[in-house]
C-alpha positions as CSV (number, residue, x, y, z in Angstrom):
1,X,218.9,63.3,155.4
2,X,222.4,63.6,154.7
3,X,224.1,66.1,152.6
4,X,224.6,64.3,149.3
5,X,220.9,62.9,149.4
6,X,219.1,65.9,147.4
7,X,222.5,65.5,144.8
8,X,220.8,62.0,143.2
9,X,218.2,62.1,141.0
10,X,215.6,59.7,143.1
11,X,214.8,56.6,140.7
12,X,211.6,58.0,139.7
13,X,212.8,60.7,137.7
14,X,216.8,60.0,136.8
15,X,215.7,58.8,133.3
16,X,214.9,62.7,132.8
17,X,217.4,64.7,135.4
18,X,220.5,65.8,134.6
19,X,223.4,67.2,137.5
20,X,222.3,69.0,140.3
21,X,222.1,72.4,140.1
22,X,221.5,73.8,143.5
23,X,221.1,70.9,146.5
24,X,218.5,70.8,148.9
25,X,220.9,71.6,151.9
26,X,222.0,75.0,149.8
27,X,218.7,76.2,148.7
28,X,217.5,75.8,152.5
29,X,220.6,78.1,153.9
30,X,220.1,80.8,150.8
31,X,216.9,81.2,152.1
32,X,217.4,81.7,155.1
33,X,219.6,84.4,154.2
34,X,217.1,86.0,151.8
35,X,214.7,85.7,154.9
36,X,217.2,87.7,157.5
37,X,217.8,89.9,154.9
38,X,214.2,91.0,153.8
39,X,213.5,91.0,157.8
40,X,216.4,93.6,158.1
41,X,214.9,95.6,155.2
42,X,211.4,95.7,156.0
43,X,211.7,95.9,159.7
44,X,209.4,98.6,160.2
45,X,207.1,98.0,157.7
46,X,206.6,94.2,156.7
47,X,205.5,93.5,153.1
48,X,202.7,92.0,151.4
49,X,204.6,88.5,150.0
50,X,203.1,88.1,146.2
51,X,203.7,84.4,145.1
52,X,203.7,83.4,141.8
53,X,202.2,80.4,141.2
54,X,202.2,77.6,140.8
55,X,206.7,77.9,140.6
56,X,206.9,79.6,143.6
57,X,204.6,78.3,146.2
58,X,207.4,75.9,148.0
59,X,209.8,78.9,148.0
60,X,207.4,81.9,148.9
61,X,206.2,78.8,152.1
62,X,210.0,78.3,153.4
63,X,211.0,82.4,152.6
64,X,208.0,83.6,154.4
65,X,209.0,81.0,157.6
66,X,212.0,82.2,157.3
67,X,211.2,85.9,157.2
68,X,210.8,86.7,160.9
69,X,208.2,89.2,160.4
70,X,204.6,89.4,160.0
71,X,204.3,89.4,156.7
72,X,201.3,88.8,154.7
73,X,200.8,86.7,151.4
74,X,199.1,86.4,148.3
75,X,199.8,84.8,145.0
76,X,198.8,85.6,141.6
77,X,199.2,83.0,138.6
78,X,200.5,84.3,135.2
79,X,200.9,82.3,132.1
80,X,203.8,82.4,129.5
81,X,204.9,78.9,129.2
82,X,201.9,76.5,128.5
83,X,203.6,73.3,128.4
84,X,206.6,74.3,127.0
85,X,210.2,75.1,128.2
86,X,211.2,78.6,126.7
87,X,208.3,81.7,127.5
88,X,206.1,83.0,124.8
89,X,207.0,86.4,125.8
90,X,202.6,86.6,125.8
91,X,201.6,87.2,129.7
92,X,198.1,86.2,130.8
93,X,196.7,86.8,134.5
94,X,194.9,83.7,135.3
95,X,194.3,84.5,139.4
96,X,194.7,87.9,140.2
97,X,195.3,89.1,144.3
98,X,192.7,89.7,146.8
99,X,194.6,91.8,148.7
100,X,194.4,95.9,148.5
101,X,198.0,97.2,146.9
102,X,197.2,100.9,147.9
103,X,200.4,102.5,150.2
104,X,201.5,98.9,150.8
105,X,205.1,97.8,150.1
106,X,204.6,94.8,147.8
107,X,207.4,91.6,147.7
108,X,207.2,89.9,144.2
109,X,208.7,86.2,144.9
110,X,209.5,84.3,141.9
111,X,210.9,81.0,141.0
112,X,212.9,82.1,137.9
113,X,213.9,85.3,136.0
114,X,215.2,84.2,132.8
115,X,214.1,86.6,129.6
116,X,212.2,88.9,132.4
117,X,209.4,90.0,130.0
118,X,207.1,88.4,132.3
119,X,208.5,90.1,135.7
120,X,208.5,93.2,133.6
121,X,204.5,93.0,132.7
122,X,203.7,92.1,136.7
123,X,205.5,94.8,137.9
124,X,204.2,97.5,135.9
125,X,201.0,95.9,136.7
126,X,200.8,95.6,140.3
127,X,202.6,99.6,140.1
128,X,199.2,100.6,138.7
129,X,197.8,99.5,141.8
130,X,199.1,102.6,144.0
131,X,201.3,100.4,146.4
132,X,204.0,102.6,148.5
133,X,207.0,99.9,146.6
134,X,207.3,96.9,144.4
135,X,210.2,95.0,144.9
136,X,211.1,91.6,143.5
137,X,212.8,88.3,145.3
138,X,214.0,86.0,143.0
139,X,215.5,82.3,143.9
140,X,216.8,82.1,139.9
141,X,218.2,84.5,137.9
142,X,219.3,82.8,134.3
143,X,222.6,84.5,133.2
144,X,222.6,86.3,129.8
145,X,218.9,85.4,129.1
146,X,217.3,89.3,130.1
147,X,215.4,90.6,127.4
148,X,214.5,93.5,129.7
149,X,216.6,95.9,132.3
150,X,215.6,94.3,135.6
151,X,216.2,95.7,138.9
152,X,215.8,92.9,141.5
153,X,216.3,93.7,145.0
154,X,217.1,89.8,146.1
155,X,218.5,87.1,144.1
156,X,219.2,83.5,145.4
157,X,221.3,82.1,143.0
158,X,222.3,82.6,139.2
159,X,222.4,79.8,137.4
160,X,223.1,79.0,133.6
161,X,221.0,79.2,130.8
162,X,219.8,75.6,131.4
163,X,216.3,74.7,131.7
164,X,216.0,73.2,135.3
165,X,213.3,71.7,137.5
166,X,212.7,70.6,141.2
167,X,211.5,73.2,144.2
168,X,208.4,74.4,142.5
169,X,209.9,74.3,138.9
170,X,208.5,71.7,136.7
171,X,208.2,70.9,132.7
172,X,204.4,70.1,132.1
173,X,203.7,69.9,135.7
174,X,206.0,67.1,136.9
175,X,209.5,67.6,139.1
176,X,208.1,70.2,141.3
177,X,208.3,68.3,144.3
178,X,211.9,67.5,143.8
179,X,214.2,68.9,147.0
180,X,216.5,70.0,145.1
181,X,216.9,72.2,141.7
182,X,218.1,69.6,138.8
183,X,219.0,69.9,134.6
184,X,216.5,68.5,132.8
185,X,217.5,66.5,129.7
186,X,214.3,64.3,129.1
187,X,211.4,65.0,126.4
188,X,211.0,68.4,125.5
189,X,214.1,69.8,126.3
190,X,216.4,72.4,125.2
């Protein structure tokens, strides 16, 4: 692959994407840095990886191989979107964890942080679960859109308040398998 492959839209979906956002080749380096980084910090104590699904599966997959530790995962799914493109602010747990939180640090890794209400309900959720930290990796932080003070320990990239798809993002399930992190300007957008 060369580096301006993951910067067009592939036919299939061009009707629909807007500019690139973040390129394949990028995305890959950042998280490989967010993986040295969370290796550095949890060096003597690796932490339980939380995914949250379905966004975050392909970037928890490549942070996790690129966190040279033995880390463990788990993923939760939350609702707040449905099908549509802005959050409803209303959080619903839809697959909780298996995995015991009690004196464990605890790695949330999310796709996107935009008006952070949902972030803010999972954290205060999984804290009631008696885990020794709850920290939070982000690959998208939307700028200006907080609703709620966050404190994230690793951000990938902030982007602007644009709704985008590709890597695990998607509009009504579609896009996620993009390489790269697009605009979206088809049906539905904002």
């Amino acid at each position: 692959m060369d580096d301006t492959s993951s910067n067009i839209p592939p036919a299939w979906a061009a009707d629909v994407l807007g500019d690139v956002v973040i390129s394949a080749e990028v995305l890959n380096a950042r998280v490989r840095e967010l993986g040295a980084a969370i290796a550095a910090d949890y060096a003597d104590d690796p932490p339980l990886l939380v995914g949250v699904l379905k966004g975050a599966m392909m970037f928890m997959t490549d942070l996790a191989r690129a966190t040279e530790l033995a880390v463990d995962m788990d993923f939760m799914a939350v609702s707040s979107y449905g099908s549509a493109t802005q959050s409803s602010g209303i959080v619903r747990i839809v697959k909780d964890l298996e995995a015991d939180l009690t004196g464990r640090h605890v790695l949330v890794v999310e796709d996107i942080v935009d008006s952070g209400l949902t972030l803010n309900y999972l954290r205060k959720y999984l804290l009631a679960r008696s885990p020794k930290s709850v920290e939070v990796c982000a690959l998208l932080l939307k700028e200006g859109e907080q609703r709620v003070s966050l404190d994230l320990r690793y951000v990938g990239f902030t982007i602007p308040p644009t709704f985008v798809v590709g890597y695990g993002l998607d509009v009504a399930e579609k896009y996620r398998n993009l390489s790269g992190i697009f605009t979206y300007v088809g049906p539905g957008s904002h």
